[in-house]
N, C-alpha and C positions, 0 to 999 in steps of 0.2 A: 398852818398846822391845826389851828382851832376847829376847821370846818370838817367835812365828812366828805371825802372825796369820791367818785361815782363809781371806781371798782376798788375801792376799799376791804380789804377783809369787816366782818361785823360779829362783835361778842356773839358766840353760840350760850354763853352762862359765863356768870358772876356770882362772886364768893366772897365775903366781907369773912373774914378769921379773925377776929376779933383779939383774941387772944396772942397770937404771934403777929398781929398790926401790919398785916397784907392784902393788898383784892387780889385777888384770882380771877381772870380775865383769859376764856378759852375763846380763840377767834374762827372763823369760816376756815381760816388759808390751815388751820392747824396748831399754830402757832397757841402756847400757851403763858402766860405771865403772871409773877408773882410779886404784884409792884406793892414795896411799903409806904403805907400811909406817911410817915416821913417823908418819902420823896414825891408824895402826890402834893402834900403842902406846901412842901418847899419850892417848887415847882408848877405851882397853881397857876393854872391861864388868865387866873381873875386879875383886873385891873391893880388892885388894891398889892398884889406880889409882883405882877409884871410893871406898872406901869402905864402910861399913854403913848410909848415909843421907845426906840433902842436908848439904854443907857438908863433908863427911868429904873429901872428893878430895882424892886426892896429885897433885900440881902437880910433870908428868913433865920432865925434861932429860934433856939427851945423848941425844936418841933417834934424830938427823940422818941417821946413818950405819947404825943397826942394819937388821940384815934376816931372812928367815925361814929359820929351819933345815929345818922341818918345814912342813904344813899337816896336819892329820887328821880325816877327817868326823866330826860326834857326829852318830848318828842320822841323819834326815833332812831335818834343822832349820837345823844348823851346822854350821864348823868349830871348829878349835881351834891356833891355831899355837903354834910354839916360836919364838923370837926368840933374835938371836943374844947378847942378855946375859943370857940365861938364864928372861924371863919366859914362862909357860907355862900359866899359869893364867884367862885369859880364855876364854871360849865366844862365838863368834860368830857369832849366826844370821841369816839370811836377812835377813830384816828391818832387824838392824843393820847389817850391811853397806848394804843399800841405803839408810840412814838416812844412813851417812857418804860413801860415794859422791852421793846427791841436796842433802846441807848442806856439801861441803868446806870453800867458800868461807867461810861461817858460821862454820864449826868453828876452821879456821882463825887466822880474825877473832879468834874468843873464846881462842883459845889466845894469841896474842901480847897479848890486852889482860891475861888472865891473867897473864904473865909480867910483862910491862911495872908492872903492882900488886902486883905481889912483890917486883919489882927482883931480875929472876931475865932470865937470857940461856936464849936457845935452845937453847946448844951445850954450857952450864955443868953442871960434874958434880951430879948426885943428892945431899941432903944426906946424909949415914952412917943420920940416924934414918930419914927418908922411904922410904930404898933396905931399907929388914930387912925391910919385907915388912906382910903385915896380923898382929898376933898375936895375933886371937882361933881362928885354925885349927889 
């Protein structure tokens, strides 16, 4: 899902709203998304949220209120945001975007049932070990 696959739809424009804490992601097929930076965090491709393998995911809070400091292109593939507690380390290409823009609701779904089987809240601070970070880098 990470990569950019070769007929891929591709961002026509990007839209950081800072204010209502959404990208706006208009793609080639037509297709338009208003994915909130919450669930761009929560959901970050980067090691340090996903993991080195199935089962490894850090299981995100506090992410309600963060927003983007930065956006900056990689290539011609993805971006890369900074977020405003500091996470900076996800790549976000094409594909993924439109991955979490076309599943929200899904996504969504599966984060509160996540939470809910942790007996972890939405709003509730990062545990101290979860928040260091991934430390094989």
């Amino acid at each position: 899902m990470a990569g950019l696959s070769k007929n891929s739809p591709t961002p026509q424009a990007l839209t950081v709203h800072a204010q209502s804490r959404v990208l706006e992601v208009s793609f080639s097929d037509g297709a338009s998304f208003r994915i909130p930076f919450e669930l761009m965090r929560v959901y970050s491709p980067s090691a340090e949220v996903q993991g080195h393998g199935e089962g490894q995911e850090v299981l995100q809070t506090g992410k309600r209120l963060v927003s983007l400091q930065s956006l900056e292109p990689v290539g011609n593939y993805a971006v890369q945001p900074t977020f405003s507690d500091g996470h900076d380390s996800g790549i976000f290409s094409w594909d993924y975007l439109y991955y979490l823009g076309a599943h929200e609701a899904d996504l969504w779904a599966q984060y509160a049932s996540r939470l809910q089987a942790a007996g972890r809240d939405r709003d509730g601070p990062m545990p101290v070990a979860a928040a260091a970070g991934c430390a094989s880098h």
